[in-house]
C-alpha positions in Angstrom: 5.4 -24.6 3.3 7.8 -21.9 4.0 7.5 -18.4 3.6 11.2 -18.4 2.9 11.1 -21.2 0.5 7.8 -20.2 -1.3 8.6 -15.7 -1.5 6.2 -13.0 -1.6 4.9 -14.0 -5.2 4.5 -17.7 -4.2 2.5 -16.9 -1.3 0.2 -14.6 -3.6 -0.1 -17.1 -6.2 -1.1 -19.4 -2.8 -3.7 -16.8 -2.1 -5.1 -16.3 -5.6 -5.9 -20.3 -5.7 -8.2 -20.0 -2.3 -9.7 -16.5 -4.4 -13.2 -16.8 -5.7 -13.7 -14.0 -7.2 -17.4 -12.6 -8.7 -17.7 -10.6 -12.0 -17.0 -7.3 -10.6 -13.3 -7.9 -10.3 -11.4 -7.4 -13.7 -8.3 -7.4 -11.9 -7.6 -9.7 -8.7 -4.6 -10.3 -6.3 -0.7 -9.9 -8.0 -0.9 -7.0 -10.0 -0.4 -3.5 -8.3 -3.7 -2.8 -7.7 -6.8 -4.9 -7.8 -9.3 -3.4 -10.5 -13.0 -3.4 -9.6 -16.0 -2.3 -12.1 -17.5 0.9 -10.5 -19.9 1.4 -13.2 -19.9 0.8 -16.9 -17.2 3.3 -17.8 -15.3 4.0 -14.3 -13.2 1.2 -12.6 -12.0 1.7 -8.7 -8.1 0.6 -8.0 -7.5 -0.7 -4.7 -3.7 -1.3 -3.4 -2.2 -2.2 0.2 1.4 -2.1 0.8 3.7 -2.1 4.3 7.1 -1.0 5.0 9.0 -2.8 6.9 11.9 -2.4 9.4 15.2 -3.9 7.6 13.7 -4.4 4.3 12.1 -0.9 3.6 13.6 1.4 6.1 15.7 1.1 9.4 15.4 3.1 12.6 18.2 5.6 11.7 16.4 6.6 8.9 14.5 9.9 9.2 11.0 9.4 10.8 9.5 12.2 7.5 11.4 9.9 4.8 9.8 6.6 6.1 6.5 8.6 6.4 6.5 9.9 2.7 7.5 6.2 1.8 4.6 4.7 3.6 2.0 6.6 1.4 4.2 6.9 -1.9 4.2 3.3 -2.7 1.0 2.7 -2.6 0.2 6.4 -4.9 3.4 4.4 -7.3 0.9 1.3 -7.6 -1.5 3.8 -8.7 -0.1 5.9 -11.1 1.3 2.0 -12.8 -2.4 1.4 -13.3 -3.1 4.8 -14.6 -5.3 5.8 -11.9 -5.4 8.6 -9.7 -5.1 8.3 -6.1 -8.0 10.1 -3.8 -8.2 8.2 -0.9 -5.7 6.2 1.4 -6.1 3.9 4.2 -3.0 4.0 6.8 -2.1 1.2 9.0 1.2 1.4 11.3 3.0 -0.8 13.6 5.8 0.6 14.9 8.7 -1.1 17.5 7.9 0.3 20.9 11.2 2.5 20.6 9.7 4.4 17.5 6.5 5.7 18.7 7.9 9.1 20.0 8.3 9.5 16.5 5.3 8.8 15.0 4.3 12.1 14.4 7.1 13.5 12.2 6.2 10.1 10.5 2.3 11.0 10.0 3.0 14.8 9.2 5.6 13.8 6.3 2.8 11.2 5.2 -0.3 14.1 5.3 1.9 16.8 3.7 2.5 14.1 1.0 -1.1 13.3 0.9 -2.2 16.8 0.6 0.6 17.6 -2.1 -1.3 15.0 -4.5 -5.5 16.0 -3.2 -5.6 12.5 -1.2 -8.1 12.1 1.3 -6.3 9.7 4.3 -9.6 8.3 5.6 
């Protein structure tokens, strides 16, 4: 199986049929965010996304506009569930070229992340 042949959706739909998932998950891999049960009247929502060079940004683009897009999408997938975001996990992997600007990219992602009250943990 190719990933070129198969997409992003077929490989999740490949993923969701090795998923066992136990009763606390209402909502499981596909949707924008996976729903857990918190307690019996609160759910948590749970998202992961990556940029990517030459699909989500290239390396002319400014380093605080790829930073606010890193963190956005993921607050987007949020907001489609109806939650609000509080907390974000970042992970970055950056071409070798790029890492001198790393920190424009992480200030632009913070100030974003303070704008809306989440904690990057």
């Amino acid at each position: 199986m190719r990933l070129n042949k198969i997409g992003e959706f077929g490989l999740i739909e490949v993923f969701k049929k090795m998923t066992k998932l136990d009763r606390s998950v209402i909502v499981g891999p596909g949707d924008d965010c996976a729903v857990l049960k918190f307690n019996t009247k609160e759910y948590l929502l749970y998202t992961c996304d990556m940029i990517t060079e030459g699909v989500d940004f290239v390396l002319k683009d400014k380093p605080e506009l790829i930073g606010r897009k890193a963190l956005a999408v993921s607050l987007s997938d949020i907001a489609a569930c109806g939650g609000l975001p509080r907390y974000a996990v970042v992970s970055m992997g950056l071409p070798k070229k790029f890492i001198g600007k790393a920190q424009k990219i992480a200030k632009c992602l913070f100030d974003l992340a303070k704008s809306y009250k989440v904690n990057v943990v």
